[in-house]
C-alpha positions in Angstrom: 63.8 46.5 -48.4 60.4 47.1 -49.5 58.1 49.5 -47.5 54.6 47.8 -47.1 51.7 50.1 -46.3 48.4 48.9 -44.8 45.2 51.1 -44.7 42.1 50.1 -43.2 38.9 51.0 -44.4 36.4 51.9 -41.8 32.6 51.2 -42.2 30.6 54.2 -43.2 28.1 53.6 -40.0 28.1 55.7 -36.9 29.8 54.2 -34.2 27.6 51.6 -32.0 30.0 53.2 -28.8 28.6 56.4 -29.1 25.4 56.5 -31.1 24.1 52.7 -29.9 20.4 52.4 -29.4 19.6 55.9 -30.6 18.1 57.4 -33.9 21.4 57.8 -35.3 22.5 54.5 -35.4 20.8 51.3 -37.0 23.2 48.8 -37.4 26.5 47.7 -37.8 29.4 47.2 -35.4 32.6 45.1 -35.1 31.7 41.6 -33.2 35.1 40.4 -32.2 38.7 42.3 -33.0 38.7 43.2 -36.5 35.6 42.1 -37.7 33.0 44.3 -38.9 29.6 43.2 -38.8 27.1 45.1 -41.3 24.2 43.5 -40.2 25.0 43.4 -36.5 22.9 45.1 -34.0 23.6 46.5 -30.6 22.4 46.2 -27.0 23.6 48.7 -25.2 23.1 52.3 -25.4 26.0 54.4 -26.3 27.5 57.7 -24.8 25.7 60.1 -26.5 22.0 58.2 -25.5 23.5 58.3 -22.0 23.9 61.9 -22.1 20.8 62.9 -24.3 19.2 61.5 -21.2 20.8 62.5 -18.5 20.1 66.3 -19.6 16.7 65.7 -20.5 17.1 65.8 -24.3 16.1 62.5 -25.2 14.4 59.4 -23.2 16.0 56.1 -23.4 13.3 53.6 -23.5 15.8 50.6 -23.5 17.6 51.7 -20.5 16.0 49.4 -17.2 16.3 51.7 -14.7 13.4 53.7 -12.8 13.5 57.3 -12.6 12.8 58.1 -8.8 9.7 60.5 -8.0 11.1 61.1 -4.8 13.1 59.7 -1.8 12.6 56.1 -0.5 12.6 55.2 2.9 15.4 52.7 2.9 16.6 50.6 6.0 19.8 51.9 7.5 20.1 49.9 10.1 22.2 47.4 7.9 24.6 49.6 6.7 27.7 49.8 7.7 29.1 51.9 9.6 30.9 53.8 6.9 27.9 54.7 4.9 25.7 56.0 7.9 28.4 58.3 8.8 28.3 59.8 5.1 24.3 59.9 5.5 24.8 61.8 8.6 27.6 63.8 7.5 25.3 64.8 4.2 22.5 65.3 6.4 24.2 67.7 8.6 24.9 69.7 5.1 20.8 70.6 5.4 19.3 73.8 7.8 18.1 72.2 11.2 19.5 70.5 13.9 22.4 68.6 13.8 23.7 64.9 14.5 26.4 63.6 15.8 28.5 61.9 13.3 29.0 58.3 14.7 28.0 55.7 12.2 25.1 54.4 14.0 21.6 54.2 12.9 19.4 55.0 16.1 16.6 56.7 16.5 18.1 60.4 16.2 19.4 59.3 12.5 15.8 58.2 11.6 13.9 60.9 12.7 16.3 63.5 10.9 16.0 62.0 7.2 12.4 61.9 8.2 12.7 65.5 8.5 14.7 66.2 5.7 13.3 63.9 3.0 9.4 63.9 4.4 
């Protein structure tokens, strides 16, 4: 019986997963199972981007979403019940008055986030 042993070589480029759409990686990623692609490029930013930015180490131009300057405004009074409960449970975490926790978005419920988020 012969023993057959198989070794793969890996590409010598940093991995797209982690280092995609940053300064430490150019080019080069596997396109399907197996297949390495030299000259490939990536679109999506990897994990170490993702947390470069979330700690404030690194922008990521490529990523679409907005940073927020401050709170919006949004309409509550489509929510479900479910999710204005947790608004009024959270808001009930901040010093003031309190609200009762009842899933319903009335007037009590819209003056308070006025209050808490300006």
């Amino acid at each position: 019986m012969d023993l057959v042993i198989s070794c793969t070589i890996q590409p010598t480029v940093n991995s797209p997963y982690l280092f995609g759409l940053t300064k430490s990686h150019g080019h080069g990623k596997y396109v399907a199972d197996g297949r390495f692609d030299p000259n490939a490029k990536t679109k999506h930013l990897g994990a170490v981007g993702i947390i470069k930015t979330l700690v404030g180490l690194e922008e990521a131009p490529h990523l679409a979403a907005k940073r927020m300057t401050g709170p919006v405004n949004p309409n509550f009074s489509t929510a479900g019940g479910y999710e204005v409960s947790r608004l009024q449970h959270m808001l009930n975490t901040m010093p003031g008055k309190r609200l009762k926790t009842d899933g319903a978005y009335g007037p009590k419920s819209k003056d308070r986030f006025r209050e808490v988020f300006g």
